[in-house]
C-alpha positions, -999 to 999 in steps of 0.1 A, spaced: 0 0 0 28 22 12 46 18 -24 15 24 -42 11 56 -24 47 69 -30 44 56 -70 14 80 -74 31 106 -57 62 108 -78 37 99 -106 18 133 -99 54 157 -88 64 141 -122 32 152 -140 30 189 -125 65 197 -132 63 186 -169 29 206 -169 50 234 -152 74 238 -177 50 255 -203 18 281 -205 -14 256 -214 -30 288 -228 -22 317 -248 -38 347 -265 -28 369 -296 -36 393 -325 -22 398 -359 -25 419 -390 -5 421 -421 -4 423 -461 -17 395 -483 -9 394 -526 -36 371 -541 -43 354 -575 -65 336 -595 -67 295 -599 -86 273 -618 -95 233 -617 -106 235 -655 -89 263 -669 -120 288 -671 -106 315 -653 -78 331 -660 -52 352 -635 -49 387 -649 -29 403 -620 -12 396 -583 -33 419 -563 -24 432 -524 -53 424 -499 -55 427 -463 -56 408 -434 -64 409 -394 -70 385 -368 -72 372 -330 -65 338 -319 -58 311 -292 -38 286 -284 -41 254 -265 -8 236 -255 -14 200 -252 22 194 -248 54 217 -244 57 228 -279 22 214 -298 -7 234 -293 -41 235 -314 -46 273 -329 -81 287 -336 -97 324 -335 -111 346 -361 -97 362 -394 -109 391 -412 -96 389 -449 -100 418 -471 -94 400 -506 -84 414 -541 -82 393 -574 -79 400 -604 -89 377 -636 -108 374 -666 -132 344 -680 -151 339 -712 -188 354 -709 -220 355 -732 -248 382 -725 -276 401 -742 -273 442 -749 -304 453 -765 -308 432 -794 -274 417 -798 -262 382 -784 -225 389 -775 -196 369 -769 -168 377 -752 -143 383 -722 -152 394 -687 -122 411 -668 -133 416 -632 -115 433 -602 -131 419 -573 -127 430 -537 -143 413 -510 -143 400 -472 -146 371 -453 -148 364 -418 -126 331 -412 -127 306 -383 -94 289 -390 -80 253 -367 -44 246 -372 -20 223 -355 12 242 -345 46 228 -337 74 246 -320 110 239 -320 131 241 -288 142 276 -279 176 294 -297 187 321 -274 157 346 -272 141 330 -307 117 299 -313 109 289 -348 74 274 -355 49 251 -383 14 255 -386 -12 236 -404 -50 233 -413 -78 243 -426 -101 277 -426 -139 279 -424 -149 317 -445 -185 335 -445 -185 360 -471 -195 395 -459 -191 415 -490 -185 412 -522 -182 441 -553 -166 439 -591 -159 460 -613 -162 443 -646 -147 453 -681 -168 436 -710 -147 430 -739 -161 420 -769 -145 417 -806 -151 443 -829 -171 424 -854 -200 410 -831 -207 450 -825 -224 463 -851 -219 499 -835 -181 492 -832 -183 494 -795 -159 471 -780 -164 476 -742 -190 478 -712 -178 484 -679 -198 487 -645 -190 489 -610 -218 460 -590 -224 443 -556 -222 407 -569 -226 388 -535 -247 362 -547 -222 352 -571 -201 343 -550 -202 306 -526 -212 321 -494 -185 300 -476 -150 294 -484 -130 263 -474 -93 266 -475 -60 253 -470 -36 273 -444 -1 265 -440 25 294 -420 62 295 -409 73 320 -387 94 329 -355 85 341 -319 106 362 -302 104 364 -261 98 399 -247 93 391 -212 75 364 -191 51 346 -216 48 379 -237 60 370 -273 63 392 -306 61 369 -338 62 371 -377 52 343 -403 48 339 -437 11 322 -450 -2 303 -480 -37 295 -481 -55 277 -510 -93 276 -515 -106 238 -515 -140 246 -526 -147 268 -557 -155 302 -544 -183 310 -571 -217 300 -572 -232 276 -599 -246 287 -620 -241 322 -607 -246 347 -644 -278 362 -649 -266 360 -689 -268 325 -697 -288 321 -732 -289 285 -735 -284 246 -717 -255 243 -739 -240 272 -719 -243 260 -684 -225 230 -693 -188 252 -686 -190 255 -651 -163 285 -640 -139 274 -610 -126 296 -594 -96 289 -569 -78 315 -549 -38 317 -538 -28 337 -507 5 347 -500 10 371 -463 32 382 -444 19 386 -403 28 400 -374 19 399 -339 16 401 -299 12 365 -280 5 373 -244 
């Protein structure tokens, strides 16, 4: 009985000073640039430009050991792309047939859950690895859109129409992506830490809505379903307290 005892008991001193030896929660915030562009599964849209965007965000962390902790919080994502894609619509009396340019800016509220791994501590420094997956809800979502059409369909030789619209509803209202970041933490004092990491982020799902023109003309047209898959690049920076 007496051994049992003392085994739990250095079982337990063991225990609490592992669990000693790091901070089970933490707390942060972050902004910094993004430069986005255009994807595509099936080759209907195409990149026209690497655009800057903008990014914000707090989070948490849960350390379930020294240096792995799970990462969640909320992301605001200001996003700008710019890309073009075949289009058909009706003016007046003409069917035309040609190229949609569109500068889009829009923004999503992000719930992001990453797994994030920490290396053992270099002077001041620690380097870190994160990876998951972000959960989006679109909040806005405006284009303006340059229609280009050849100068033969016109019969008025006008080769353009441009507008500036809200387009939210053609748009997926939720956007699934990939997240991967690199970065360093730097100690300030205590368990106050300054960090910067660099972040990719892919979209899994196609972030327009099917069928989402109010220009189709026929079944034949629906067939081309656009796909639309967006590349993030940033740069963050941040306070972990």
């Amino acid at each position: 009985m007496r051994k049992n005892v003392l085994l739990a008991a250095i079982l337990l001193a063991v225990s609490v000073n592992l669990f000693a030896q790091y901070k089970e929660f933490g707390f942060g915030v972050k902004l910094g640039p993004t430069f986005e562009w255009a994807g595509s599964k099936n080759n209907t849209v195409q990149n026209e430009a690497t655009r800057a965007g903008f990014k914000w965000g707090v989070f948490g962390e849960y350390y379930f050991a020294e240096n792995y902790a799970i990462v969640t919080g909320l992301n605001g994502n200001h996003l700008r792309d710019s890309y073009s894609f075949n289009e058909k619509m009706l003016h007046h009396a003409d069917t035309l047939s040609g190229v949609m340019n569109r500068n889009f800016k829009g923004m999503y509220l992000e719930i992001p859950v990453l797994l994030k791994m920490r290396t053992e501590e270099f002077g001041d420094f620690q380097f870190f690895a994160e990876f998951g997956a972000g959960l989006g809800l679109r909040r806005r979502a405006w284009a303006q859109d340059e229609f280009k059409v050849p100068a033969p369909t016109r019969a008025d030789g006008q080769q353009t129409l441009t507008e500036y619209v809200a387009v939210p509803g053609q748009y997926n209202p939720l956007r699934c992506n990939l997240l991967i970041a690199a970065g360093a933490e730097y100690m300030i004092k205590g368990s106050t830490r300054a960090f910067a990491n660099l972040t990719y982020s892919r979209d899994l799902a196609n972030g327009f809505s099917i069928p989402f023109r109010n220009h189709y003309l026929t079944d034949a047209d629906r067939k081309t379903k656009l796909d639309l898959r967006r590349n993030i690049i940033g740069v963050e920076v941040g306070i972990l307290f």
